[in-house]
C-alpha positions in Angstrom: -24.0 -66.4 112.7 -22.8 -70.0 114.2 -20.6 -70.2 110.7 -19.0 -67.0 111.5 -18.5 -67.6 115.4 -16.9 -71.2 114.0 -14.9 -69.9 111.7 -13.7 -67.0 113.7 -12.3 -69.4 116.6 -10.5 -71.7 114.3 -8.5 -68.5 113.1 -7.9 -67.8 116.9 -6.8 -71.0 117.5 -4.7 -71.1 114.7 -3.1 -68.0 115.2 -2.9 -68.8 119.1 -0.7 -71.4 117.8 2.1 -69.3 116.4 2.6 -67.2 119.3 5.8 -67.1 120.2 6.1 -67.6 124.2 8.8 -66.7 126.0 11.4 -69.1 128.1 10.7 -69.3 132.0 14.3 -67.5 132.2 13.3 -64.5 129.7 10.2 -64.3 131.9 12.1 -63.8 135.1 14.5 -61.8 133.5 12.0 -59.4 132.7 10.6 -59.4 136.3 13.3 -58.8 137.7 13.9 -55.6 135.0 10.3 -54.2 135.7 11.0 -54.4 139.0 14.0 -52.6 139.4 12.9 -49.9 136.9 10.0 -49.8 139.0 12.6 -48.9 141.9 14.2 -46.5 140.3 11.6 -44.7 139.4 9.9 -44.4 142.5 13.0 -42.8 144.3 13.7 -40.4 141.6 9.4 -39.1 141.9 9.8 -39.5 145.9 12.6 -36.8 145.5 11.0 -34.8 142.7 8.1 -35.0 144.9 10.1 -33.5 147.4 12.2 -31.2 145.8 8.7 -29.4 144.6 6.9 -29.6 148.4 10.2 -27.6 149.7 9.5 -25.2 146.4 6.2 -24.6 147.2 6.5 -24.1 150.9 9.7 -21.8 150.4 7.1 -19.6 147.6 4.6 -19.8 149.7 6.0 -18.9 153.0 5.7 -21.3 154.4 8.9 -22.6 154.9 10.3 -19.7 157.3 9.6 -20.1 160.7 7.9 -17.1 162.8 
């Protein structure tokens, strides 16, 4: 069992060693990315969001005042 564990975390290590890890710029390139897309995507489900509360109220009823 100790021969296995051994052998299995020289591997690791070994394959840990040919990662290929990316550039502090590449890194805060892709930040920045994620975070915009992040943005974006929030205002286009805040108005999808709201486009199918107005649906629903104006289906519903709701949405005409007595």
């Amino acid at each position: 069992m100790s021969k296995n564990l051994a052998q299995f975390i020289r591997e690791t290590r070994q394959e840990a060693l040919k990662v290929s890890w990316p550039t502090r710029k590449e890194t805060m390139t892709t930040t920045v990315v994620v975070f915009i897309m992040i943005f974006i995507m929030s205002m286009i489900l805040l108005v999808t969001d709201g486009v199918i509360a107005a649906s629903v109220k104006f289906i519903l009823g709701l949405g005409v005042e007595k």
